[in-house]
C-alpha positions as CSV (number, residue, x, y, z in Angstrom):
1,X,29.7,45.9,-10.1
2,X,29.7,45.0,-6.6
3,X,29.3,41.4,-5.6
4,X,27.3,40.5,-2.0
5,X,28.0,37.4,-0.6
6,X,26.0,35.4,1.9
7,X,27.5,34.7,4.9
8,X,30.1,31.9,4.9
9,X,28.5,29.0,6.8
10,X,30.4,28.1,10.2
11,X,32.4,24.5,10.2
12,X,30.9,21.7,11.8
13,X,32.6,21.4,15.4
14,X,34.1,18.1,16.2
15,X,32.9,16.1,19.0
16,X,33.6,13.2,20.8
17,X,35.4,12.0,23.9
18,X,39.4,13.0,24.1
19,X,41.0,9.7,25.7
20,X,44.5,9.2,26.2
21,X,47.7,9.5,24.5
22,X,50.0,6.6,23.8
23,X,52.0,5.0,20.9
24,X,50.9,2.6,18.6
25,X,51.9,0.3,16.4
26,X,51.8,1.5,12.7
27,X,50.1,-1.4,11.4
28,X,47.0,-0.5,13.6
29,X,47.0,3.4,11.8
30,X,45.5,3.9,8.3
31,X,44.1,6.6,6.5
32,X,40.1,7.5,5.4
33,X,40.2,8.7,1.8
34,X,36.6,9.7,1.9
35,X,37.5,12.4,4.2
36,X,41.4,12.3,4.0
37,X,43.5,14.4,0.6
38,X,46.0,12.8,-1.1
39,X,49.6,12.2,-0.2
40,X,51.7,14.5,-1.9
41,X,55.3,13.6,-2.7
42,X,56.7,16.9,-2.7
43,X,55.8,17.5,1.1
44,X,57.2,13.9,1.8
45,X,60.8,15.2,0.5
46,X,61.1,18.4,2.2
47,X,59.9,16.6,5.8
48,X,62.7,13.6,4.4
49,X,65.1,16.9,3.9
50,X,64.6,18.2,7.2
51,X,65.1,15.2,8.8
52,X,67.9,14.2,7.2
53,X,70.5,14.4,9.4
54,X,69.0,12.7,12.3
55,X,66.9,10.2,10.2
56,X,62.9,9.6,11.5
57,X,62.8,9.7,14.7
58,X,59.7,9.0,16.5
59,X,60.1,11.3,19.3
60,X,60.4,14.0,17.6
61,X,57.6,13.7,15.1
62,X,54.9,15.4,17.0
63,X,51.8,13.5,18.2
64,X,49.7,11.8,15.2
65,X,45.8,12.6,16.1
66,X,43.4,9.2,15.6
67,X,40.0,8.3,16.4
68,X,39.8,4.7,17.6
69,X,37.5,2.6,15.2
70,X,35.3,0.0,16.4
71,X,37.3,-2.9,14.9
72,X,40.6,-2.3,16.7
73,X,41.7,0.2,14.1
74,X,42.8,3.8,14.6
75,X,41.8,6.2,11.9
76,X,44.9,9.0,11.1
77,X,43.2,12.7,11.0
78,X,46.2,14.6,11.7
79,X,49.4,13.7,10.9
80,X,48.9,11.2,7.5
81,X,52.4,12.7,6.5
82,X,54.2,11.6,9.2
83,X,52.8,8.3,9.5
84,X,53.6,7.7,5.3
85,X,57.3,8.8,6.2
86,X,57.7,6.3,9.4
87,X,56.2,3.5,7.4
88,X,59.0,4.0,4.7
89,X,61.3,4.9,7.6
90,X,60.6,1.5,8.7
91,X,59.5,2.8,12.0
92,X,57.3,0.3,14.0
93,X,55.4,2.7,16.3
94,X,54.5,6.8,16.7
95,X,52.9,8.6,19.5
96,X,49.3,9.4,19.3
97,X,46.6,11.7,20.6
98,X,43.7,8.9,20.6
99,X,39.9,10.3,20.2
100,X,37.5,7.5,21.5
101,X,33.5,7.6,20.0
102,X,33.7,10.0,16.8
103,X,31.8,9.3,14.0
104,X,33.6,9.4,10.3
105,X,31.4,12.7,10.2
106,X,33.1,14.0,13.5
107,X,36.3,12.7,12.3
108,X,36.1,14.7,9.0
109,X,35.1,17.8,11.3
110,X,38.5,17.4,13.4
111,X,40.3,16.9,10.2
112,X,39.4,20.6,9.2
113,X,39.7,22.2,12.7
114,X,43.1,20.7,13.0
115,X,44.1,22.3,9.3
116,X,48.0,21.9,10.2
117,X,51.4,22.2,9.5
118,X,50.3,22.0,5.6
119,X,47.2,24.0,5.3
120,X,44.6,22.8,2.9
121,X,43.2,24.1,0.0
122,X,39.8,24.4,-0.4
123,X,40.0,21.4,-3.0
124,X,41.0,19.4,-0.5
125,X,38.8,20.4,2.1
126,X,35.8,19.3,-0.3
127,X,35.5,15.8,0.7
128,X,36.1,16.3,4.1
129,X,33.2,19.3,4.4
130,X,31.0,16.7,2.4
131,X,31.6,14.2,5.3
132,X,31.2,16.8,8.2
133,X,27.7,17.3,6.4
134,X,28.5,20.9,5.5
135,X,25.2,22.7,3.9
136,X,27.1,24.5,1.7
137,X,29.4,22.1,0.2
138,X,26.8,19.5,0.0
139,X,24.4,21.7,-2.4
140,X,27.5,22.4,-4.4
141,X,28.4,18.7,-4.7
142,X,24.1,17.9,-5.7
143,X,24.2,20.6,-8.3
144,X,28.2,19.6,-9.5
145,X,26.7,16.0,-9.8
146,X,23.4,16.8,-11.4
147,X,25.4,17.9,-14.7
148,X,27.8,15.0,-14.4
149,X,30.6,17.4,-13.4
150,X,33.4,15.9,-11.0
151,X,35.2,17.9,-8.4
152,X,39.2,17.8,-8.9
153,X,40.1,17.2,-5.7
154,X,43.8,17.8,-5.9
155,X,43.9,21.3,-7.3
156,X,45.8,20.1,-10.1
157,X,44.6,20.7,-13.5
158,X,42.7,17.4,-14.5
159,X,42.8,15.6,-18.0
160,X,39.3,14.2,-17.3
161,X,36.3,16.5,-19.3
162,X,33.7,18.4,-17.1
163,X,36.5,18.1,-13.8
164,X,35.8,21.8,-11.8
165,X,39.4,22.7,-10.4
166,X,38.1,25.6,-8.8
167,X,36.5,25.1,-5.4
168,X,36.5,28.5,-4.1
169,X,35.1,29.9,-7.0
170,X,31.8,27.1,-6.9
171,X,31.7,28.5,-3.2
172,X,31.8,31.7,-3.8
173,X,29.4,31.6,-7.0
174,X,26.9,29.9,-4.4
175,X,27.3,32.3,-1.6
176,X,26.7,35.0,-4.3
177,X,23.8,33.5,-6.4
178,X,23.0,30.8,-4.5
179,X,21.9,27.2,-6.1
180,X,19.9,28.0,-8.5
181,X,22.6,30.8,-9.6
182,X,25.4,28.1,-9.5
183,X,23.7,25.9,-11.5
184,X,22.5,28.3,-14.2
185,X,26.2,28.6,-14.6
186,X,27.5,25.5,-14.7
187,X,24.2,24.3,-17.1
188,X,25.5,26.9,-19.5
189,X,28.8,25.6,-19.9
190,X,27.8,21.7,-19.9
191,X,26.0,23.0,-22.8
192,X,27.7,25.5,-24.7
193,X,31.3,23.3,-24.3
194,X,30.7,19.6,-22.9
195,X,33.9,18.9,-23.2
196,X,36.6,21.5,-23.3
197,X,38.4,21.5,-20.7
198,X,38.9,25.5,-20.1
199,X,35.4,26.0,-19.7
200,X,35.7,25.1,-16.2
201,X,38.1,26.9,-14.7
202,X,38.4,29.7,-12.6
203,X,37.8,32.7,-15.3
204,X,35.3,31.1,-17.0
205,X,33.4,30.2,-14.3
206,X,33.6,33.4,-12.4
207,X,32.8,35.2,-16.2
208,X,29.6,33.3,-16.6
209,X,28.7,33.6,-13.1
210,X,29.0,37.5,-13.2
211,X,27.0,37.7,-16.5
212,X,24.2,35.6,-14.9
213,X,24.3,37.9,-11.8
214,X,24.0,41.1,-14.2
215,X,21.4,39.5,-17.0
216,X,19.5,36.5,-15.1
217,X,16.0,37.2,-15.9
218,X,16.4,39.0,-19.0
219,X,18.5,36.7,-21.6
220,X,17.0,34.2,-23.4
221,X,19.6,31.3,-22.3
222,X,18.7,28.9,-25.5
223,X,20.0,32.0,-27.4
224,X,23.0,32.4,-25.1
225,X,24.0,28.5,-25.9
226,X,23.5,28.5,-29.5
227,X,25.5,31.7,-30.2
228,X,28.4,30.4,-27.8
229,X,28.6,27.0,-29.5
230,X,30.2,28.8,-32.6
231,X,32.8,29.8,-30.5
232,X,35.7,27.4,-28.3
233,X,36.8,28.9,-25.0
234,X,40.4,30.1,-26.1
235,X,38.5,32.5,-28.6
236,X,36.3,33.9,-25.5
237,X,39.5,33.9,-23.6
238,X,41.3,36.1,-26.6
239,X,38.6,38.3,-27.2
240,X,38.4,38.9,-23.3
241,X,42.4,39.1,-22.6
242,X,42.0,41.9,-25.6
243,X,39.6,43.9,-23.4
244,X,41.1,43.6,-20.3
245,X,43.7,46.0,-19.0
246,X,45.4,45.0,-15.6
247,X,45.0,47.8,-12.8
248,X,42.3,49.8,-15.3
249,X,39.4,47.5,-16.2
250,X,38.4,45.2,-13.5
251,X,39.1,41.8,-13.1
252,X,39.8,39.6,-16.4
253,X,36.7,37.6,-15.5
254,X,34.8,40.8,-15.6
255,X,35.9,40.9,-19.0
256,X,34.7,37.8,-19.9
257,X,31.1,38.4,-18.5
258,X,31.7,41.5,-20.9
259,X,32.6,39.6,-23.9
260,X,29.6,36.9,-23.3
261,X,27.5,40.3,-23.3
262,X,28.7,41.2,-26.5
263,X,28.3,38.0,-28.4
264,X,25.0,37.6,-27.3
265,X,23.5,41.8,-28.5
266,X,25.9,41.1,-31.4
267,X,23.1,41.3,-34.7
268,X,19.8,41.3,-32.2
269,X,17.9,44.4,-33.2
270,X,15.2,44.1,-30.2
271,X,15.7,42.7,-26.5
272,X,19.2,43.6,-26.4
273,X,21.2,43.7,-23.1
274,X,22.9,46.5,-23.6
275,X,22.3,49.8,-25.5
276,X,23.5,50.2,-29.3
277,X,25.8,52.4,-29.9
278,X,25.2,55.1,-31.7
């Protein structure tokens, strides 16, 4: 089956007034977590690594991007990394590229055009996009929050129940079926497995959404929910792994829209998706 997308959406564009470049004092720089990802240890070592020999030196850290806040504070879009590894470096200033009358929205804009020497993931674009006021992202988050899903922001896989670790796939689900597609999808599983964890990942996201592409319209989805709630995910998973064979049938979430097809014909006699075999 061939999947159409919509057309991605194009960024919001930054704007503002570029003013000057100068260094400041690190006490002045902090970081907006409503737009900003996480610090992640693992890039702090290897720039710590790479440096090593020389120790921090502000000179040759590159030019930290800000945005000058109205209370005397400078906002860090690009360069959160660097700033984390003076302040432990117990460096008191770093050169900056200073942005004069952004809002948070236009900060959160720059903060994905810059995309750096660590390019994001779209998990950690989400917050940012939902700042920018990105269309896309923000009917994602209203459907996501309708069904008391949270968005893992950091990729990793999340202990927390009803956390969505996979970002590109809500986008592409969206651009594909659009919001009322998406949240068909995402209904279904809140539903069918409140709290298992492995219903919302990747596969089984990208399964249901395929089987809601091919049957929307002409399954009864009370029935859907009621047969899948005898089964957990790993036995959809097993049952699906067992069809699949790499390079021959498709995609393994094409094998779980396959297997959800099955479960739902199996003992129904009329209004079958597929034909009986003979």
């Amino acid at each position: 089956m061939t999947t159409v997308y919509h057309s991605q959406e194009p960024e919001p564009k930054p704007t503002g007034n570029h003013a000057y470049e100068t260094y400041l004092p690190l006490h002045l720089l902090f970081v907006d977590r409503s737009y900003q990802r996480g610090i992640s240890e693992m890039h702090l070592r290897q720039m710590k690594k790479n440096r090593a020999a020389n120790g921090f030196d502000p000179q040759l850290a590159g030019i930290v991007t800000v945005s000058m806040r109205s209370d005397g504070t400078y906002a860090v879009i690009d360069g959160q990394h660097r700033l984390e590894l003076a302040r432990r470096s117990k460096v008191e200033k770093l050169r900056c590229d200073v942005h004069v009358g952004l809002t948070v929205p236009q900060e959160a804009a720059l903060f994905l055009a810059l995309d750096g020497a660590k390019p994001l993931f779209a998990n950690e674009k989400y917050d940012a996009k939902l700042r920018a006021g990105n269309q896309e992202i923000m009917a994602i988050d209203a459907v996501v929050r309708k069904h008391g899903c949270t968005i893992n922001k950091t990729g990793d896989r999340s202990k927390a129940v009803r956390s969505l670790n996979a970002v590109k796939t809500l986008e592409d689900i969206y651009r594909a079926l659009g919001a009322d597609g998406l949240e068909s999808v995402i209904r279904i599983i809140c539903a069918v497995w409140p709290d298992d964890k492995e219903a919302y990942t990747e596969i089984m996201l990208r399964g249901m959404a395929l089987f809601v592409q091919s049957y929307g319209g002409k399954f009864q989805e009370s029935d859907l929910v009621k047969k899948l709630r005898l089964l957990p995910t790993y036995q959809i998973l097993q049952r699906a792994k067992g069809k699949h064979v790499p390079g021959v049938s498709g995609s393994l979430w094409q094998a779980v829209s396959d297997t959800l097809l099955a479960i739902y014909d199996n003992g129904r006699r009329t209004q079958r998706l597929s034909p009986k075999a003979a």
